[in-house]
Structure formats: C-alpha cells, structure tokens
C-alpha positions, 0 to 999 in steps of 0.5 A: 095596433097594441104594443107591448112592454117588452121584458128587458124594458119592464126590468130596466124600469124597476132598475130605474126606480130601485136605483132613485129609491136607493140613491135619495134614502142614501142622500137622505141619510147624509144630508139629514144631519145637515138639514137639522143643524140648519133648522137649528142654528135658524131657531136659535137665531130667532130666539137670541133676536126676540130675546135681544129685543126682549132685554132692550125693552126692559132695558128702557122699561127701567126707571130712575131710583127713586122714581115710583110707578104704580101700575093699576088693574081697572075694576072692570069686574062685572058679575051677573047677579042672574046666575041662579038663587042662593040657596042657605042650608043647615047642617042636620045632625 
C-alpha cells in the first residue's frame, strides 16, 4: 500500500530546510571573521617560530673577529662534450 506526503508535511519540510540554510549563512556571516583571526594569529605564530629558529642559527653561525672561513663550491661541473658539432661561420658581406 502507497503512502502519501501529505502537503502540510511537504511544506514544513521545505520550513525545515530553509530555516537550516538561513540560520548557518547567518552563523556563517558572524563566525567568519573569527575563523580568520584564528587562522591568522596561527600563521603568524609559525612564522615568528621559524623565524626565531632562523636567528638563533645565525646567531651560532657567527664567527669570532678574526676568524676567517672560506666556504668552497666543489667543481663538480660536467659538461657533455656530445651535445652536438661546433659549427664556425664567416660573416658574408
């Protein structure tokens, strides 16, 4: 046996819905700000972590006056000499 929705049901249905859409773009609108504030003060934590970590490292990276370091990039350069043929031209007037 089918039963039926009865209209009185179907509209209080779409009440129900309209009132949840309504009410969380209203929360939404209040709480939104909030949220960002949060998410902001978090990102700026972090940063001032790694760059607090950042100085101390350059901090201890400091050398004595007088003290002479030489920091070397190794020759590890390879060039592949079968790219292709040099070809030598002439200018042609």
């Amino acid at each position: 046996m089918l039963q039926f929705a009865s209209v009185t049901g179907f509209i209080r249905m779409i009440l129900i819905i309209l009132l949840i859409y309504f009410g969380v773009k209203i929360l939404s609108r209040l709480l939104a700000p909030l949220l960002v504030k949060y998410v902001a003060k978090k990102a700026e934590q972090r940063f001032g972590e790694q760059f607090g970590q950042f100085g101390k490292q350059q901090q201890q990276q400091q050398k004595k006056e007088g003290e002479v370091t030489i920091d070397k990039i190794p020759k590890s350069r390879t060039s592949n000499k079968d790219v292709g043929d040099y070809v030598d031209y002439e200018e042609i007037d």
